[in-house]
C-alpha positions as CSV (number, residue, x, y, z in Angstrom):
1,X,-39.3,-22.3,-14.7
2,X,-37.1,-24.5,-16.8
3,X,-35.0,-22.8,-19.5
4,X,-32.6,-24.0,-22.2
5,X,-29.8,-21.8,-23.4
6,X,-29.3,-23.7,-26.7
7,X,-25.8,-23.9,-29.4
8,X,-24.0,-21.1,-26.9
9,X,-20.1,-21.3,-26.4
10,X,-20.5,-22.4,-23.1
11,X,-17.4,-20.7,-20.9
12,X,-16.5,-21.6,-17.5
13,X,-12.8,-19.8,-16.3
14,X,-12.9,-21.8,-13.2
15,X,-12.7,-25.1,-14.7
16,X,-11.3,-24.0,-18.1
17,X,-15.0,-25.2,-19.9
18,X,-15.2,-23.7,-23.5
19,X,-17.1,-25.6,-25.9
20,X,-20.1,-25.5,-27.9
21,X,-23.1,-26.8,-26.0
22,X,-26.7,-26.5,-24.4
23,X,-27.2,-25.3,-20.5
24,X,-30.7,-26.5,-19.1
25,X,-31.5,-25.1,-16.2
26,X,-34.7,-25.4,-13.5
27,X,-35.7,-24.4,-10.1
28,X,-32.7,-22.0,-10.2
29,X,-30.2,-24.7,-11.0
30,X,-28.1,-25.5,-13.9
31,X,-29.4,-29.5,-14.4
32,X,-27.3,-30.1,-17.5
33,X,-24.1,-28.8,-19.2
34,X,-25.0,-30.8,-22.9
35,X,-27.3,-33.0,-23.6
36,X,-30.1,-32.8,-20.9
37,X,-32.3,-35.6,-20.0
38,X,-35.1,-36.9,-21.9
39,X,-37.4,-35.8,-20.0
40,X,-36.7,-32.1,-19.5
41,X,-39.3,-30.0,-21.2
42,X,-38.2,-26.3,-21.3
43,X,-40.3,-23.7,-21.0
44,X,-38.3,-21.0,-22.7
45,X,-35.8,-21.4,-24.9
46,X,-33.3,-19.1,-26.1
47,X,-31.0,-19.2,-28.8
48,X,-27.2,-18.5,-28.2
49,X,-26.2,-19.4,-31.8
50,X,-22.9,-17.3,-32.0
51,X,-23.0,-15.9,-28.4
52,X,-21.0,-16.6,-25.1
53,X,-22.8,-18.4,-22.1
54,X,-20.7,-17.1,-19.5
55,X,-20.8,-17.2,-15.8
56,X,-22.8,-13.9,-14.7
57,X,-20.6,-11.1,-13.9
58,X,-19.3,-10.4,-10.3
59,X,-18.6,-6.9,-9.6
60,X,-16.5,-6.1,-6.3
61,X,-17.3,-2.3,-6.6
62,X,-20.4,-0.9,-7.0
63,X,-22.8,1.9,-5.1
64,X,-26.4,1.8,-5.3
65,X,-27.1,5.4,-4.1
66,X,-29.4,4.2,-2.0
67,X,-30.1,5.1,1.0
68,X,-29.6,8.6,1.7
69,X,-28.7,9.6,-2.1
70,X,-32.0,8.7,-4.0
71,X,-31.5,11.9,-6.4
72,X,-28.4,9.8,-7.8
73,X,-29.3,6.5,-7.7
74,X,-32.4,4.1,-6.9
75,X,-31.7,0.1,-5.9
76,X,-34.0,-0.4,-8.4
77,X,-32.7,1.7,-11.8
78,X,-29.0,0.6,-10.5
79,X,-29.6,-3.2,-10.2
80,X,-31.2,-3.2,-14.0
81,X,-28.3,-1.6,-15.0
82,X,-26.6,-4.5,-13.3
83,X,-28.6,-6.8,-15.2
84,X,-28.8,-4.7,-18.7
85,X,-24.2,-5.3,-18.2
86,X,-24.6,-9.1,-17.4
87,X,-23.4,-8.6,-14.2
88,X,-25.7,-11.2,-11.7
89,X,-23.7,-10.5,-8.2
90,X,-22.1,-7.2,-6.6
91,X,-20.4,-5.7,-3.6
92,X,-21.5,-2.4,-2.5
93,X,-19.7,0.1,-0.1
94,X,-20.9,1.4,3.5
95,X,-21.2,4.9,2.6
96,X,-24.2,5.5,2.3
97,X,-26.5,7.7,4.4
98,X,-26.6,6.3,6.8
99,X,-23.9,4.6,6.7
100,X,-24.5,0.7,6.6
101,X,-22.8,0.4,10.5
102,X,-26.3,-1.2,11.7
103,X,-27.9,-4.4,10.9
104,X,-30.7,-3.6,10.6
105,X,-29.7,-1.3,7.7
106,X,-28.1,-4.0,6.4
107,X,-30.9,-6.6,6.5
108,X,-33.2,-3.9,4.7
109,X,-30.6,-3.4,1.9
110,X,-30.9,-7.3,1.4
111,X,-34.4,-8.0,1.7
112,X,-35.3,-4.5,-1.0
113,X,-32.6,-6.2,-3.3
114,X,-34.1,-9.8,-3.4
115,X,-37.5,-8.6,-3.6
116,X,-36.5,-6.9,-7.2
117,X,-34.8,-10.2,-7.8
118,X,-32.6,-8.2,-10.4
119,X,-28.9,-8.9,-9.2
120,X,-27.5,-10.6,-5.5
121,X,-26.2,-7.8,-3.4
122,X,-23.5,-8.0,-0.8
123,X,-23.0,-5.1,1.6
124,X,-19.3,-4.5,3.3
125,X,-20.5,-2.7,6.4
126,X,-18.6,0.0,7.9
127,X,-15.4,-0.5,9.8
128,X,-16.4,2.2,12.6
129,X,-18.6,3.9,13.2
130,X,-20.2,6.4,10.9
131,X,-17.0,5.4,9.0
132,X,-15.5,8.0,11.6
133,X,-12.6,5.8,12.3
134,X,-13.0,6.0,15.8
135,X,-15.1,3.0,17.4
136,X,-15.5,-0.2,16.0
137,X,-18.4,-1.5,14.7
138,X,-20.5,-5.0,16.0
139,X,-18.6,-7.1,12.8
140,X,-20.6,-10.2,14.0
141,X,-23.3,-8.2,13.9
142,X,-23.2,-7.6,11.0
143,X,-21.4,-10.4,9.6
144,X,-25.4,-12.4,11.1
145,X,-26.9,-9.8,9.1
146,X,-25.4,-10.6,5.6
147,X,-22.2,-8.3,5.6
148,X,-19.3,-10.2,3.6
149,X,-16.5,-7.8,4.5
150,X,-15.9,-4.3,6.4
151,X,-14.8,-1.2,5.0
152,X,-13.9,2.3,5.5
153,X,-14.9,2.9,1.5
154,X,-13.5,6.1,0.7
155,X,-12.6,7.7,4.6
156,X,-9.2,7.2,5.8
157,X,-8.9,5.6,9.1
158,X,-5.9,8.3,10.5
159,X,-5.5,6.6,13.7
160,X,-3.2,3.6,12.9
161,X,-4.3,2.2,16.3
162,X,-7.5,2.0,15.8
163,X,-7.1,1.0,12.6
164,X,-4.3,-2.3,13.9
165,X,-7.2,-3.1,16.3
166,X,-9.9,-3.7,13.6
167,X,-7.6,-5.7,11.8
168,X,-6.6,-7.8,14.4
169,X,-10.8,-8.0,15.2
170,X,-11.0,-9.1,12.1
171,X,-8.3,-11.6,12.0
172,X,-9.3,-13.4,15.1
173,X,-13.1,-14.4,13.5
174,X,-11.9,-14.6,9.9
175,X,-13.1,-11.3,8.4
176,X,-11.7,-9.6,5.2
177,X,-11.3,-6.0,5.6
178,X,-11.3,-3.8,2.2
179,X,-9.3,-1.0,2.5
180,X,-8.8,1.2,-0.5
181,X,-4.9,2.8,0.2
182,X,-5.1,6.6,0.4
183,X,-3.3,8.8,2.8
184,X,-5.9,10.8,4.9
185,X,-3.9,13.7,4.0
186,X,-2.0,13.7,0.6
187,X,-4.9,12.1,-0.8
188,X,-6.9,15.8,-0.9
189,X,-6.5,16.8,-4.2
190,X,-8.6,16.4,-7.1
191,X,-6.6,15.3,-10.0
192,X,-3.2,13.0,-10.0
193,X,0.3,15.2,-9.6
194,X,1.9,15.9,-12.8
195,X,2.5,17.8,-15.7
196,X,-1.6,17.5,-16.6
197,X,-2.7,18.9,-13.2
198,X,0.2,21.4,-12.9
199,X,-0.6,22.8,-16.8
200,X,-4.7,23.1,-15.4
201,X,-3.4,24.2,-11.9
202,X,-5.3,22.1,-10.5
203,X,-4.1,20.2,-7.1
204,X,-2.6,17.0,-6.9
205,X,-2.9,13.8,-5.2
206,X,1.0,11.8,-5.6
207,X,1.7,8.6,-5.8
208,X,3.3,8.7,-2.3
209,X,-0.8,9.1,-1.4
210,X,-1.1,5.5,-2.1
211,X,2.1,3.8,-1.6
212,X,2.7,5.4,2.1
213,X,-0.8,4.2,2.7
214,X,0.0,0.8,1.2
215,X,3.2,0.3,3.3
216,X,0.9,0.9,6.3
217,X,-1.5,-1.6,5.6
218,X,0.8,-4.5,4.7
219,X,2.8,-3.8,8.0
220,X,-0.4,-4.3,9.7
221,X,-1.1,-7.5,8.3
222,X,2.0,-8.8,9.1
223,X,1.7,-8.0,12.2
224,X,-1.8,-8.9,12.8
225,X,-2.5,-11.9,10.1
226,X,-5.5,-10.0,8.8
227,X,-7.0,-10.8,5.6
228,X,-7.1,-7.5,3.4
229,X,-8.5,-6.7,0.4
230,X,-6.6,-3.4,-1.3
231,X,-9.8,-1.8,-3.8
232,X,-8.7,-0.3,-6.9
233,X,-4.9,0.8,-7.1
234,X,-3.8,3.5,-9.2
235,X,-0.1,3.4,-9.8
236,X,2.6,1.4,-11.0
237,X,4.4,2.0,-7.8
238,X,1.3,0.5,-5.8
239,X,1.0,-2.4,-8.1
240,X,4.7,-3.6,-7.3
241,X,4.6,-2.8,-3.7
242,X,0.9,-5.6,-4.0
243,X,3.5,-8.1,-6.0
244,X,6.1,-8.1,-3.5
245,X,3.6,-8.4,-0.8
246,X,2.2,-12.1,-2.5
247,X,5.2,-12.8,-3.2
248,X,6.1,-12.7,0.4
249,X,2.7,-14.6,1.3
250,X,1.0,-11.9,2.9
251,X,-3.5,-12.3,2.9
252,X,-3.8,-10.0,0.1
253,X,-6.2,-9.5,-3.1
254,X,-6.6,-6.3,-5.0
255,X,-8.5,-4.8,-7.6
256,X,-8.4,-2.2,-10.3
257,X,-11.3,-0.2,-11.9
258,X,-12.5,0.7,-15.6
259,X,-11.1,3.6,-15.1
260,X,-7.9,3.4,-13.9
261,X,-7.4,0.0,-17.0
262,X,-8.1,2.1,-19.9
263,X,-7.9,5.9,-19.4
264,X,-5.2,8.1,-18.3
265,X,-4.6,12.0,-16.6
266,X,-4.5,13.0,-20.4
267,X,-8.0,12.4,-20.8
268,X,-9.3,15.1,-18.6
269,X,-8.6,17.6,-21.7
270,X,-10.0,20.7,-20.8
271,X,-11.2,19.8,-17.0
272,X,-13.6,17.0,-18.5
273,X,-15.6,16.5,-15.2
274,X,-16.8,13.3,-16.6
275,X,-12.9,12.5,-15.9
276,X,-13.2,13.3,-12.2
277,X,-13.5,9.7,-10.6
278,X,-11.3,8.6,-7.6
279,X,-9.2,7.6,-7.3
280,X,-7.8,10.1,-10.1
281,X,-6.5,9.0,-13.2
282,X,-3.3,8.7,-13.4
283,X,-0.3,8.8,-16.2
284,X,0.4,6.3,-19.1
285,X,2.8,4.0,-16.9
286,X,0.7,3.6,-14.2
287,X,-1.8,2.5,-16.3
288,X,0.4,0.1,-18.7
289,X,2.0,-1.5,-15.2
290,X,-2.2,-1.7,-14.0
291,X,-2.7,-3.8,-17.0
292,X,0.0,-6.0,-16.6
293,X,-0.7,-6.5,-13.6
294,X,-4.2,-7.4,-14.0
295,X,-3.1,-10.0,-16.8
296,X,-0.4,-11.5,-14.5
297,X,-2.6,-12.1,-11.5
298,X,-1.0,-9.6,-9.3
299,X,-4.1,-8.1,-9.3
300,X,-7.2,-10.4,-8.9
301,X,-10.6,-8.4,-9.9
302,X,-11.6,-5.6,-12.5
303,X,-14.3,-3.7,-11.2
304,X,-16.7,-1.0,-12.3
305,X,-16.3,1.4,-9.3
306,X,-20.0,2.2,-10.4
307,X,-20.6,5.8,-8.9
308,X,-23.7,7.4,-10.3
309,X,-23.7,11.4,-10.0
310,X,-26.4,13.1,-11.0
311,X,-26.2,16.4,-13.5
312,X,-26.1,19.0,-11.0
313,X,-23.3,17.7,-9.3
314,X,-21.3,16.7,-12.1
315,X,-21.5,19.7,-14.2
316,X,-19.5,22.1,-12.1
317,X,-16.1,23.3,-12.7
318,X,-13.3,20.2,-12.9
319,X,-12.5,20.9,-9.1
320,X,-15.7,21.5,-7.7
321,X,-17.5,18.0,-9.3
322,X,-18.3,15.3,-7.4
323,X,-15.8,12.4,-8.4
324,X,-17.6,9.6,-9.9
325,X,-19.0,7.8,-13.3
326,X,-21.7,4.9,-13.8
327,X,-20.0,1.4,-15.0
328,X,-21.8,-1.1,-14.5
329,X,-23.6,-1.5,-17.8
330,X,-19.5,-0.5,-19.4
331,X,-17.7,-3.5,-17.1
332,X,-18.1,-6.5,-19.7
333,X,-17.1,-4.8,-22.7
334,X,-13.9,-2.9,-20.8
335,X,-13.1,-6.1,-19.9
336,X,-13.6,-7.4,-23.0
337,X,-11.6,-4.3,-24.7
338,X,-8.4,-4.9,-22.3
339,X,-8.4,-8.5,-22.9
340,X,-8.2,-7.8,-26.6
341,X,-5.2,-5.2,-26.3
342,X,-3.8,-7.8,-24.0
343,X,-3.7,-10.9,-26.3
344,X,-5.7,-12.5,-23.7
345,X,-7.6,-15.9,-24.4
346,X,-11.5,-15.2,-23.7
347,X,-12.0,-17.2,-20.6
348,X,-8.9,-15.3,-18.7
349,X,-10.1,-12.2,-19.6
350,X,-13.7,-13.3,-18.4
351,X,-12.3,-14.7,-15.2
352,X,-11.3,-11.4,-13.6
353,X,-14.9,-10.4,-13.4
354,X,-16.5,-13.8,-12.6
355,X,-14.1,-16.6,-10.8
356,X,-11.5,-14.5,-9.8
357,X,-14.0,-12.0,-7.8
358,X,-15.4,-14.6,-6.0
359,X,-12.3,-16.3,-4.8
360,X,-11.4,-13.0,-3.1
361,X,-15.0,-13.1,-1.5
362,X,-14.3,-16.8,-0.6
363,X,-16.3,-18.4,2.2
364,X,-18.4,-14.7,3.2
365,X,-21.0,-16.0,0.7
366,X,-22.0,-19.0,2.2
367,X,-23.7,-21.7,-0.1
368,X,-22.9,-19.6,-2.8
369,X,-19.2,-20.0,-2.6
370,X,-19.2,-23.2,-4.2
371,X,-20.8,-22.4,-7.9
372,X,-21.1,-18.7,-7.6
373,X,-19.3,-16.8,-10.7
374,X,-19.1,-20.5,-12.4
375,X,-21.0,-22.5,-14.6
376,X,-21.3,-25.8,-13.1
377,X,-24.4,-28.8,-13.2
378,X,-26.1,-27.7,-10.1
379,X,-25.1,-25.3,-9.2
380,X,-26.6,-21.4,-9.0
381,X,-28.0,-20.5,-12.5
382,X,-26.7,-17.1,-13.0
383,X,-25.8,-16.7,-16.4
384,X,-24.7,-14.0,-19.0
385,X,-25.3,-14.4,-22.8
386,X,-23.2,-11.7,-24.6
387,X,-22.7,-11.4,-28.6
388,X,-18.6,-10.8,-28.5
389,X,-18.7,-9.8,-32.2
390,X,-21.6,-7.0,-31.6
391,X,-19.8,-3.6,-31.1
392,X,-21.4,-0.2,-29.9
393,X,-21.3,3.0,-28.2
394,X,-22.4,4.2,-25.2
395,X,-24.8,6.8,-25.2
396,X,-25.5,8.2,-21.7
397,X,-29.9,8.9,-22.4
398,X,-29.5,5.1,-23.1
399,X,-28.3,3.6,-20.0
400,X,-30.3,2.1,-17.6
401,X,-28.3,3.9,-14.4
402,X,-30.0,6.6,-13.1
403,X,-26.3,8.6,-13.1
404,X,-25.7,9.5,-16.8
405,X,-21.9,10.3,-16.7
406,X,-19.0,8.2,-17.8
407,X,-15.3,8.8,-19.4
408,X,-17.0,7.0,-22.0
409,X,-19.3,8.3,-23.7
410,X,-19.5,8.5,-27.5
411,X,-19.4,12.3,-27.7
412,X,-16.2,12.3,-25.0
413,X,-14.1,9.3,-26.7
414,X,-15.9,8.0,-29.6
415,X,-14.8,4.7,-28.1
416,X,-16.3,1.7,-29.6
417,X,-16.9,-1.2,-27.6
418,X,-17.0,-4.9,-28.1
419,X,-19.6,-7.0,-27.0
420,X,-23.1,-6.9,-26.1
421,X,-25.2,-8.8,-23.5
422,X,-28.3,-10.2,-24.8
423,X,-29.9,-12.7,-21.6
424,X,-28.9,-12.3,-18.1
425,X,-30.4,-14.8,-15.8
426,X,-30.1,-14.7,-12.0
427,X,-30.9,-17.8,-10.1
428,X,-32.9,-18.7,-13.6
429,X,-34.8,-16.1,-13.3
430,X,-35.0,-13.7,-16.3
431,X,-33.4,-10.2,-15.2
432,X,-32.8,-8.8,-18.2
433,X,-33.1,-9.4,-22.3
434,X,-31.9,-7.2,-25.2
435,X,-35.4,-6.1,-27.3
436,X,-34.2,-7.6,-30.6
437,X,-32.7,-4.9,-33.7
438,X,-35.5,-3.9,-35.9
439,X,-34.3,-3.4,-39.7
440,X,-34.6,0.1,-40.8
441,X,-37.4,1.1,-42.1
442,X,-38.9,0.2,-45.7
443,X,-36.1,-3.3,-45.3
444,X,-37.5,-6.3,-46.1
């Protein structure tokens, strides 16, 4: 199918592109960036007149619920919420049931996700075992099957030998390992330590819970040359521990969630279980310094941490709910929003959830590495067209996700947020489209 995206402000991050322009695309392939040839005859056109054509969204942190937790989440309601956010390419965690240690698990993820042709999928598989942290998995395995990375998602590896020997697995055939940094054993409470959790009496998780976990890791990969990427800090403290670490050299990226960017402890209220997400929110600071930090480039990626929970398991006392909140319809626009209360130019802001993402994937995806979260003439037409004057409000009955629950919602926040995505293509195929306003009734 050939398609022309037409008078768009055409943004590329990764090659600093931003003008006013047509994209023609055709067998999957951007053919033209301006004028196209005479002889392309589109067979859809669709008018960006006052829109962004970006680079589709590339989000480092998503679950799909599936397999094992169906009642939360299908591949198929959380990939058109993928779409209905603009995002065209995502990285989802081991932990499901069972756990993606297998390849053939891995292989059926894949084929499910290109048959619905919605959004690519990339599966870390598990580290060890059952993410048990005890045996190592077949990484070649599963690196043949179409794993980009390894992970122990949300399980602490306790054994710091076992843990020094994946890494320096890893580090001998080139593999990233993604390690989100929380001690096995502080990191057991539900909300962060401080004056919030002490005032509910609710238990706390410190900051040491991330930071001794940190220091671990970064020993390790000086020691074993590892390639690590640190998923979705939390504190201040954290954040300057990652700085110093580049700073020094070290084979790091990191990443921060929608959560952790724009909310803080303060927002749970009265034991708001939509505010139970992990890793917990934690206080103003922490969040100003996570901010910075993403604006600065000590932090590469902002990612949803998409974590549908369905109603039964969410609306439960603070303590007893499972941690979690749907994002990735929310990523664009809180990207968006913290650009704005940055002072950020449009394509930096857009480049921590499209170019920037990619680079820490870097050679894992294959052909893909080269135009993947860009806009380039031919390369991979994935493409989001957002309106980045529109403004709105999420309403949970409205999202595509089959999980409902997010910090924010309209009735929780009354947060309005800035921009809407109207066209997502994936490899030029047509994934998702906003149904047009219809004037109220009796306008004419």
């Amino acid at each position: 199918m050939k398609i022309l995206v037409r008078n768009g402000r055409v943004i590329d991050p990764a090659s600093g592109r931003d003008e006013i322009t047509d994209v023609a695309i055709a067998a999957g392939r951007i053919v033209a960036i301006g004028k196209a040839n005479p002889d392309f005859h589109a067979n859809r056109s669709i008018d960006a007149t006052g829109c962004v054509v970006a680079p589709g969204l590339v989000d480092l942190a998503a679950r799909l619920r599936e397999p094992g937790h169906e009642h939360e989440g299908m591949l198929e309601s959380e990939l058109n919420a993928a779409a209905a956010g603009g995002v065209t390419s995502l990285v989802c965690p081991p932990d499901t049931d069972p756990t993606l240690d297998e390849p053939g698990l891995v292989e059926m993820l894949k084929f499910r996700a290109r048959k619905l042709s919605l959004c690519r999928l990339f599966p870390l598989g598990a580290l060890t075992r059952g993410l048990a942290g005890e045996v190592l998995t077949e990484m070649a395995e599963l690196t043949e099957a179409g794993c980009v990375g390894f992970s122990q998602a949300e399980v602490a590896v306790r054994d710091t030998l076992v843990l020094m020997r994946a890494l320096q697995y890893a580090a001998t055939f080139g593999y990233t390992v993604w390690l989100r940094p929380q001690d096995g054993w502080l990191g057991q409470g539900v909300a962060a330590s401080g004056a919030v959790a002490t005032r509910l009496g609710l238990s706390g998780v410190p900051v040491a819970a991330e930071t001794i976990a940190l220091q671990q890791i970064l020993e390790l990969v000086r020691t074993t040359g590892a390639r690590v990427h640190l998923c979705r800090l939390s504190s201040a403290a954290g954040v300057g521990l990652v700085r110093r670490a580049k700073a020094e050299g070290l084979p790091v990226s990191a990443d921060v969630s929608i959560n952790s960017l724009h909310l803080t402890d303060v927002d749970i209220g009265y034991f708001n279980a939509a505010m139970r997400v992990t890793p917990p929110l934690r206080q103003g600071p922490d969040r100003e310094a996570l901010r910075t930090a993403l604006a600065d480039g000590t932090l590469d990626a902002l990612v949803s941490d998409h974590t549908p929970v369905d109603a039964d398991a969410k609306n439960l006392p603070f303590g007893e709910a499972e941690p979690g909140a749907t994002g990735l319809e929310l990523l664009l626009s809180l990207a968006l929003k913290w650009g704005q209360d940055s002072g950020l130019a449009l394509p930096a802001t857009l480049a921590r959830v499209t170019s920037e993402p990619v680079r820490v994937l870097g050679d894992a995806l294959g052909s893909l590495a080269s135009s993947a979260g860009r806009l380039v003439e031919g390369g991979v037409a994935d493409v989001c067209v957002f309106d980045p004057e529109a403004t709105w409000r999420v309403v949970p009955g409205a999202l595509r996700s089959q999980g409902r629950h997010t910090p924010f919602a309209f009735d929780a926040t009354g947060m309005a947020l800035p921009g809407r995505v109207k066209v997502t293509l994936v490899a030029g195929t047509l994934a998702y489209e906003r149904a047009p306003t219809l004037p109220p009734e009796g306008a004419h």
